[in-house]
C-alpha positions as CSV (number, residue, x, y, z in Angstrom):
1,X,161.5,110.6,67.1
2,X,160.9,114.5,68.3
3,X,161.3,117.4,65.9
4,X,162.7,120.6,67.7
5,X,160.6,123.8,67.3
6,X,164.1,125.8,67.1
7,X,167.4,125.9,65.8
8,X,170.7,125.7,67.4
9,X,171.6,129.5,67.7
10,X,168.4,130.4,67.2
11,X,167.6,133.5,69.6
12,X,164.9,133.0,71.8
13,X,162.9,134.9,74.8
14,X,162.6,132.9,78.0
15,X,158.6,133.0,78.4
16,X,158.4,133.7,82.5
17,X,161.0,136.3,82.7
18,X,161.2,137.8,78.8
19,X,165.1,137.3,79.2
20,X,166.3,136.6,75.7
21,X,169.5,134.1,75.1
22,X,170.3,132.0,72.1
23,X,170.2,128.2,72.2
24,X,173.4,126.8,72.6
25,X,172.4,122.8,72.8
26,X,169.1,121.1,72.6
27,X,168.2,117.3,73.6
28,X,165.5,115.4,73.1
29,X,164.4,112.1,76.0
30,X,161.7,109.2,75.5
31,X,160.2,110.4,78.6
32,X,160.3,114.1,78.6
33,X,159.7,117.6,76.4
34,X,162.5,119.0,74.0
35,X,164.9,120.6,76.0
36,X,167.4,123.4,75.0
37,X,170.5,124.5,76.6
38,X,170.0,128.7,76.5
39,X,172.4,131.0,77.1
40,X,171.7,134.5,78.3
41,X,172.1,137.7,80.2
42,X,170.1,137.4,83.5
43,X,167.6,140.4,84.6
44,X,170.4,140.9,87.5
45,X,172.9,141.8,84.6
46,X,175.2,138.7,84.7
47,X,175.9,135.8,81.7
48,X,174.3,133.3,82.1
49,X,173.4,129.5,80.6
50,X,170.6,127.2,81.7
51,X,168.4,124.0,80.2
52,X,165.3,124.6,79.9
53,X,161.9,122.8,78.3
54,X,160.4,123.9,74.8
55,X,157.3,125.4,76.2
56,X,159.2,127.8,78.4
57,X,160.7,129.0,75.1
58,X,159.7,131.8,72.9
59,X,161.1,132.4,69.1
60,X,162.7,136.1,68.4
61,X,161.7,136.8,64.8
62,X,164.6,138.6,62.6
């Protein structure tokens, strides 16, 4: 069984683009990475929610 590296709600900067969002789901697979469901504003200025892996995730400390 996987451990997650973050929390649900947990906020989090998108590693590419240095969007932030807070984790809204996560799920786990036997044959792929962590993944977290990430909810956030977009650079174009609109809400936005996406899954994405654990190592295109960042941890926002505070």
């Amino acid at each position: 069984m996987n451990t997650f590296k973050f929390n649900l709600n947990q906020k989090v900067t998108i590693s590419i683009s240095g969007e932030n969002g807070v984790i809204r789901g996560r799920s786990d697979s036997v044959d792929c990475s962590n993944r977290y469901f990430i909810a956030y504003k977009s650079a174009q200025g609109g809400s936005t929610e996406s899954w994405m892996s654990e190592d295109q995730l960042e941890a926002i400390e505070g």
